[in-house]
Residue frames relative to the residue before (quaternion, step in Angstrom):
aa qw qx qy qz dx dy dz
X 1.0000 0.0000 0.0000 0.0000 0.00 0.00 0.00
X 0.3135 -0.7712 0.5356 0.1415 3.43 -0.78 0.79
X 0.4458 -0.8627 0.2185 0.0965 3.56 -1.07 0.87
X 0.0113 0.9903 -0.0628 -0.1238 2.73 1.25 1.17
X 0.6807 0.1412 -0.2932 0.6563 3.80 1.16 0.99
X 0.2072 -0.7088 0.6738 0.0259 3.74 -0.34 1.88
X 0.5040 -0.6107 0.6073 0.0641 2.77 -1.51 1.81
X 0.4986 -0.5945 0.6017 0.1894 3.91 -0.75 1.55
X 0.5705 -0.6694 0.3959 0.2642 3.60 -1.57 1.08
X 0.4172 0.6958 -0.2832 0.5114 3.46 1.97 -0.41
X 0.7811 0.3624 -0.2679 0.4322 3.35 0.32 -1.26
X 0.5703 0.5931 -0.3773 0.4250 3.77 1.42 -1.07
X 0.5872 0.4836 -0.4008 0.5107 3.97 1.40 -0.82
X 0.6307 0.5946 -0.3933 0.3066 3.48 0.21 -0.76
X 0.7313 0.3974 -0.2256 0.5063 3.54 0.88 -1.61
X 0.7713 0.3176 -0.3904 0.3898 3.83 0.93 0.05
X 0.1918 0.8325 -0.4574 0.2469 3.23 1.37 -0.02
X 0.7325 0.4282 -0.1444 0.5091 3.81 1.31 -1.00
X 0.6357 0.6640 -0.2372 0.3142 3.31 1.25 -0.18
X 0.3103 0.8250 -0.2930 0.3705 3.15 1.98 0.07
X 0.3934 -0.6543 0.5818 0.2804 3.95 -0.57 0.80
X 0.1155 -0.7913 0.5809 0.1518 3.67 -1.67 1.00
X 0.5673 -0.6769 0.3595 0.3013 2.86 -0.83 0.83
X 0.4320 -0.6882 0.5162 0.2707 3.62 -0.82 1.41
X 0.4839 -0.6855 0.5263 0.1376 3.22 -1.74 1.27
X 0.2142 0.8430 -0.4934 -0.0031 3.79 -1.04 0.31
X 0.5092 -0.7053 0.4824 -0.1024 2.39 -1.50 1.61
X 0.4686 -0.6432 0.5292 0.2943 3.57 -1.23 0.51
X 0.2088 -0.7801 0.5560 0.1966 3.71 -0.79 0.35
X 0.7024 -0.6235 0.2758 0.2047 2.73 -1.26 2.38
X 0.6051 0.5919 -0.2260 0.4821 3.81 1.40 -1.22
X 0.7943 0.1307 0.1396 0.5767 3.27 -0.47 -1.95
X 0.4325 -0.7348 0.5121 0.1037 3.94 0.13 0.41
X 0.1569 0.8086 -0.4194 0.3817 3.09 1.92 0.70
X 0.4127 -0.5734 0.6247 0.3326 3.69 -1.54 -0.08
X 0.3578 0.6181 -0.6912 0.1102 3.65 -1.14 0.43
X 0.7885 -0.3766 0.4028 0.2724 2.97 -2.26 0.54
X 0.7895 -0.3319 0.4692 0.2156 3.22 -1.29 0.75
X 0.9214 -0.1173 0.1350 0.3451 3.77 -0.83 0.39
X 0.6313 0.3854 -0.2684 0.6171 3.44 1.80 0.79
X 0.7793 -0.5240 0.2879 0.1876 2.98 -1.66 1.08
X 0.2641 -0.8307 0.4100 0.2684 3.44 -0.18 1.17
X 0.3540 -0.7898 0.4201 0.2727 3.22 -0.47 1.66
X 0.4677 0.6300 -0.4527 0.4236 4.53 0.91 -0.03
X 0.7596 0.3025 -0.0244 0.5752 3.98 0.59 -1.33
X 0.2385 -0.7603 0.5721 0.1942 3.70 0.25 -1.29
X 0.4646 0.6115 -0.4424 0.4631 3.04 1.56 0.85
X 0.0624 -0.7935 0.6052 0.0134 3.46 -1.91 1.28
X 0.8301 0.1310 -0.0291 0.5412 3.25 -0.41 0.53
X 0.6225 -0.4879 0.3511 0.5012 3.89 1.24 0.13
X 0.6567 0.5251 -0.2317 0.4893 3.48 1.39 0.59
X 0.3327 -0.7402 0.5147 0.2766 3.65 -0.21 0.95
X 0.1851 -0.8121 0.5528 -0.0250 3.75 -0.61 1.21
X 0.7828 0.1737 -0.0325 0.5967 3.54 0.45 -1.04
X 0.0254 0.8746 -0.4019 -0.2702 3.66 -0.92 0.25
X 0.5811 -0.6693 0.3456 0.3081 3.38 0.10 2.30
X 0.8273 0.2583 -0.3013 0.3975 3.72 -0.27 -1.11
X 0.6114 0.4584 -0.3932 0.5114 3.71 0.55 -0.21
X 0.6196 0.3553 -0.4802 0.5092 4.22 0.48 -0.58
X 0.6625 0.3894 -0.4679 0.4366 4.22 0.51 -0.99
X 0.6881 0.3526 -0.5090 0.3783 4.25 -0.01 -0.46
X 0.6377 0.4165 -0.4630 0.4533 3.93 0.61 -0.06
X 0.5871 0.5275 -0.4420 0.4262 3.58 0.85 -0.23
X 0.5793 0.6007 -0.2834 0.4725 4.01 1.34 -0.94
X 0.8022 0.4045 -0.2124 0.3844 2.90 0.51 -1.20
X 0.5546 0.4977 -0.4068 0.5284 3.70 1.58 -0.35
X 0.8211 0.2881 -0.3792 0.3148 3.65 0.44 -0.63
X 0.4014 0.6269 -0.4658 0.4785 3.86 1.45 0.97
X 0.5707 0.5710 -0.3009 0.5077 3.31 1.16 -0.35
C-alpha cells in the first residue's frame, strides 16, 4: 500500500507530545500512616476511605497455608 499524505516530523512530535509517563502520586494512609498510591486500597492495613476493605492478615494466612501445601 502506498502512502498517500506523509505526516511532517513536527506533526509526528505533536501527536506524541501526550505520550509522556506521569509520575504516580503518594499519599500517607489516614490508618497506618503508611505510603500508598492515591485512590487505592492500602495494601499494609486494608484501609479506604476510613473503611476497612480488604482484610491483610487473613488474605497473608491463606496465602501460607497454600504455599505449605
Amino acid at each position: 500500500m502506498v502512502i498517500r499524505m506523509r505526516s511532517t516530523h513536527s506533526h509526528t512530535g505533536n501527536r506524541r507530545s501526550h505520550h509522556a509517563l506521569k509520575a504516580s502520586l503518594f499519599t500517607t494512609c489516614s490508618n497506618c500512616g503508611e505510603k500508598k498510591e492515591t485512590h487505592i486500597v492500602c495494601k499494609h492495613c486494608g484501609f479506604y476511605n476510613g473503611r476497612k476493605v480488604l482484610d491483610v492478615v487473613k488474605k497473608v494466612e491463606k496465602k501460607q497455608a497454600k504455599k505449605k501445601k
